[in-house]
C-alpha positions, 0 to 999 in steps of 0.5 A: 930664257929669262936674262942670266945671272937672276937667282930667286931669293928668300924674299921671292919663296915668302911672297911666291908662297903667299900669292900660291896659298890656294894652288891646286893645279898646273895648267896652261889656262887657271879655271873661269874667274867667277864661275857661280858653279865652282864657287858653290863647290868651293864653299859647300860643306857638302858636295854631290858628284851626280851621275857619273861612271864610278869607279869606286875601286873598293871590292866590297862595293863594286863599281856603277854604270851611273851612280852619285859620291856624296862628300861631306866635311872632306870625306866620302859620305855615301855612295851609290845611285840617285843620292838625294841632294838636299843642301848639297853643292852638285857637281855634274859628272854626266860623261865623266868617270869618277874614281880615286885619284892616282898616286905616285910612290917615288918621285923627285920633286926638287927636279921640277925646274929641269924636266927634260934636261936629260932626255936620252941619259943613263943613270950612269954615268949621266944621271949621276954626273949631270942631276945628282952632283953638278946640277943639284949642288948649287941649289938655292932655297928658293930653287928648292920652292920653286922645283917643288912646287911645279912638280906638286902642281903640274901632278895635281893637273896630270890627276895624281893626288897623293905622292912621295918627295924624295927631296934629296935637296937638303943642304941646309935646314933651309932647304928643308924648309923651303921643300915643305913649303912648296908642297903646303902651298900646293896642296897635294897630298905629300909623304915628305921623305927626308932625304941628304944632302950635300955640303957643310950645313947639311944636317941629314938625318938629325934635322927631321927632330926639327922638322918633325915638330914644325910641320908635322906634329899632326895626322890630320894634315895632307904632309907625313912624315918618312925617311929616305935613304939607302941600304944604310944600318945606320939610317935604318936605325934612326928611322927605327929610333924616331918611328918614321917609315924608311924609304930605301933607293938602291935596292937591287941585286949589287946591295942585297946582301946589305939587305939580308944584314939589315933583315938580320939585324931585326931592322926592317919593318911592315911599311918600309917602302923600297924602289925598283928592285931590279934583279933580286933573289927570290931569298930578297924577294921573300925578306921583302914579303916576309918584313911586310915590305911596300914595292915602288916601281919606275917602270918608264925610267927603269927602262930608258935609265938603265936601272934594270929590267923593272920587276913587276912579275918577281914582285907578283910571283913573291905575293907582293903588289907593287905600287908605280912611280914616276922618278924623274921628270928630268928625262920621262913623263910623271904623268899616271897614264905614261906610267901605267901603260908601261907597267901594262904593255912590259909584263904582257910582253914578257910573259908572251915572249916566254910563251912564244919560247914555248914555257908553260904554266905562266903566270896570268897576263896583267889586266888594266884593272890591276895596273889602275889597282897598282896606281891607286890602292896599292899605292895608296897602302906604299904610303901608309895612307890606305885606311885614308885614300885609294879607293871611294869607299864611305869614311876615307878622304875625298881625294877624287879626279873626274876624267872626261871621256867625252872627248875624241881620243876616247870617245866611246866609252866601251871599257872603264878600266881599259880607257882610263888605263890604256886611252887617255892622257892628262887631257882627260882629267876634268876635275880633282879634289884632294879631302873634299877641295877643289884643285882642278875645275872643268880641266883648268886649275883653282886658285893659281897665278900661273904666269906667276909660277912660269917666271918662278920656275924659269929664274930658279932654272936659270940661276942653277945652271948658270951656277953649275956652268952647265952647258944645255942642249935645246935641239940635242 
């Protein structure tokens, strides 16, 4: 630990933020100074990703054995086999699969200074008594910056390359401020879910008037706009007055009749996003379906938690595809492999259990495919980002990850979606680019002082439990 009682100030956010302007990964090593073949890339205006497995993930193009992505101006300009190159910057994608890259449609950034604090907590009582209330309070800005941007970096280096912030950090504007900041200068791809809260100067929902005119007055930016809150009419019909998405935690069997009263109330709208409904009706399941609902799953969490068990069968059987998230990283994993293992492993095992109780006419067991579907275009559509990313279809942004496969744990390549999906971890990812940029080369991250982000991180951590007088456990 660094020595208590040092607490990040303002002044270390504005200098972190402007020695972190470049960020794109969070690494233990940053990639090779110098490289003529990186700095190419990062100056073409056109870039060829040549002879890779592509996994395009776009039906109507399908996927190639061997095959070229030509970016231009941060797009997808073509793909298909033997592109010719012409002025392009080429990239060498022999041994590797190139395909979308993951999204994950629920996740806590703020949290990033105390990962694995909570490793064996429920959400009730620990959860909630530990992270939502003693160890959230004292947060400062620069603790806000701070756990932000480790969790924006360390999901760009695990291959995520679009997300949504549910911040629920913001006791001040100054916060708020500080949240978005992190993530511009991390350069992911971010919803930014307005969340509460907690004390006196907190100016939740009002403030997103503000933010909105501060930071997000254009769609042709990597940061949207969303609100997050609860089965709450009120929330509901701010969002609806300010025309945001709304982002709904605490969607379960306890709250559904709150949710039948919004749904008569004409309050739910296409694009809502809604986590972890666990143990709702069918009649909730059809609202959800019938309002144009969008389905977030924490699997991982949901299980170690105690939230429920995770409904990725009730969501299929109402004709809703769910998306994957990785919650909270204050106890599990928000690595993409971690998340879509879970997802894969648990509906097979239930329905196989319902097969061994001798139950006929099942529903058909989950392919990787799917779940690769669950964690890149349906996830893409959760965010309101599919006509922009999710699939390498020409037009859509270039939010690509390169995945080696030429390593031990994997090696040979037998089956695309198998391998991506069941045999490898953030080892593998090689490369990512978020609209045609470079943040991750040959698995080292661009343009991040990583010793740099280590002290931030740790003084932030330091300062919030010194002030919470929360007592850690290292060997527990």
């Amino acid at each position: 630990m660094s020595e208590p009682g040092v607490d990040p100030t303002r002044r270390a956010v504005l200098a972190a933020g402007a020695g972190l302007a470049a960020a794109g990964a969070f690494a233990g090593r940053a990639a090779a100074q110098g490289d003529p073949e990186l700095a190419r890339v990062q100056g073409a205006r056109r870039i060829l990703i040549r002879g890779g497995v592509v996994l395009t993930l776009d039906r109507a193009i399908g996927d190639f054995a061997k095959a070229d992505v030509l970016v231009e101006d941060g797009r997808i300009a073509a793909v298909r086999p033997d592109i010719a190159a012409g002025d392009a910057a080429v990239v060498d994608a022999a041994n590797r699969i190139v395909m979308p890259g993951f999204v994950d449609t629920h996740h806590h950034f703020y949290q990033g200074i105390l990962r694995n604090i909570l490793p064996n907590g429920l959400l009730n009582p620990d959860y909630s008594r530990d992270i939502s209330n003693a160890l959230t309070a004292p947060y400062q800005p620069a603790d806000t910056y701070a756990g932000t941007l480790v969790s924006a970096l360390g999901m760009i280096d695990m291959g995520t390359t679009a997300a949504l912030d549910t911040s629920q950090v913001n006791h001040t504007p100054e916060h708020s401020d500080a949240g978005v900041r992190a993530l511009q200068d991390s350069g992911l791809r971010v919803v930014y879910a307005y969340s509460r809260g907690a004390g006196p100067k907190a100016q939740y929902p009002q403030d997103l008037v503000r933010l909105r005119k501060a930071y997000f007055n254009s769609e042709n930016q990597l940061l949207t706009l969303a609100l997050a809150g609860n089965l709450n009419a009120g929330q509901f019909r701010f969002a609806r007055d300010h025309g945001v998405r709304m982002v709904a935690h605490g969607v379960n069997d306890r709250t559904e009749k709150t949710l039948f009263e919004l749904g008569g109330a004409k309050l739910l709208r296409p694009g809502d996003e809604y986590i972890h409904c666990t143990h709702l009706s069918g009649d909730a399941w059809r609202l959800l379906k019938d309002t144009g609902g969008e389905v977030s799953l924490a699997v991982p969490i949901e299980m170690a938690m105690g939230h429920g068990m995770p409904p990725i069968q009730e969501a299929l059987d109402h004709g809703i595809r769910p998306s994957l998230s990785s919650d909270v990283d204050v106890t599990m994993a928000q690595d993409p492999f971690t998340v879509m293992r879970a997802c894969f492993t648990l509906q097979r095992l239930n329905l196989l259990q319902r097969a061994r109780r001798g139950e006929q006419k099942l529903p058909p067991l989950l392919t990787t495919r799917e779940v690769l579907e669950f964690a890149t275009v349906d996830g893409a559509r959760c965010l309101g980002l599919e006509r922009k990313i999710g699939t390498l279809t020409p037009g859509k942004e270039a939010d690509i990850v390169l995945l080696a496969f030429d390593r031990l744990n994997v090696w040979p390549l037998n089956n695309v979606p198998g391998t991506v999906v069941n045999l490898m971890n953030p080892m593998n990812v090689d490369a990512v680019f978020i609209a045609g940029k470079v943040k991750k080369w040959r698995g080292g991250l661009v343009g991040v002082d990583v010793a740099r982000v280590l002290r931030l991180v740790e003084e932030a951590r330091d300062g919030v439990i010194r002030r919470a007088g929360f007592k850690t456990a290292l060997f527990a």
